[in-house]
N, C-alpha and C positions, 0 to 999 in steps of 0.2 A: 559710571556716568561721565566723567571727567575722561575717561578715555575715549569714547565714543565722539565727545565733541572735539576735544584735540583730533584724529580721526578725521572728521568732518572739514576740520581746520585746513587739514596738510592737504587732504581732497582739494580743496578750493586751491590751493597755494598753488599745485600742480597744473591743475588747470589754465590757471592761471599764466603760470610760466609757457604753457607748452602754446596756447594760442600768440602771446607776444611774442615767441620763436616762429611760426609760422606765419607772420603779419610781417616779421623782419625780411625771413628768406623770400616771400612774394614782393614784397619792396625792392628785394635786391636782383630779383629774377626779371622783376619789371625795368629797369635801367639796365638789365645788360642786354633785354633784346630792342632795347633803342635803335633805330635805323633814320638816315636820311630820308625825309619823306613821311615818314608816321607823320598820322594826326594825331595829336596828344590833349587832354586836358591835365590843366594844373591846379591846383588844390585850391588856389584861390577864384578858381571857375574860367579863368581863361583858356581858350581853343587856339588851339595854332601849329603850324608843320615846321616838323624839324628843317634847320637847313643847314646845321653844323654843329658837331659834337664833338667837345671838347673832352679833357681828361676827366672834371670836377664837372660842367659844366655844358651847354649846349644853346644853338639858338632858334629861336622860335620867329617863325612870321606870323604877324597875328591879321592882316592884314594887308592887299599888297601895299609893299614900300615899309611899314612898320616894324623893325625888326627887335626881341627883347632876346639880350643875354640870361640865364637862367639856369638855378642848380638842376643836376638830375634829380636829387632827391623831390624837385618840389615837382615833378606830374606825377599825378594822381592813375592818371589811364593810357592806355593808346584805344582810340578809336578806331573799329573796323569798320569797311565802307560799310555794313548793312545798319550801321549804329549814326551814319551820318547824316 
């Protein structure tokens, strides 16, 4: 009995691990196909187009004239025209 639920345990553990590895490398696949021009959403719900990208870092127009510096890490998407 005791083996079954340990078992069950490592199951989940696994699982576990392997969606958090796959959530990492979409994360990091999503900032490296960053380009000038995307439309992007950011985690905090803000929209706006790249208009330069830094090492760490990139900037966003959220409006014209309005511009916010901004990590990669914090957008969430890139926007394709059929989603705009």
């Amino acid at each position: 009995m005791d083996l079954i639920l340990l078992a069950v345990l490592a199951a989940m553990i696994l699982l576990l691990v392997n969606q958090n590895r796959k959530r990492k490398r979409d994360a990091a696949n999503l900032v490296q196909t960053l380009q000038v021009g995307s439309n992007v959403i950011l985690h905090a719900g803000i929209k706006g187009t790249v208009i330069a990208i830094g090492e760490d870092d990139l900037e966003i127009e959220t409006t014209p004239g309005t511009k916010l510096k901004v990590l990669k890490q914090a957008v969430r998407a890139i926007q394709t025209s059929e989603e705009n």
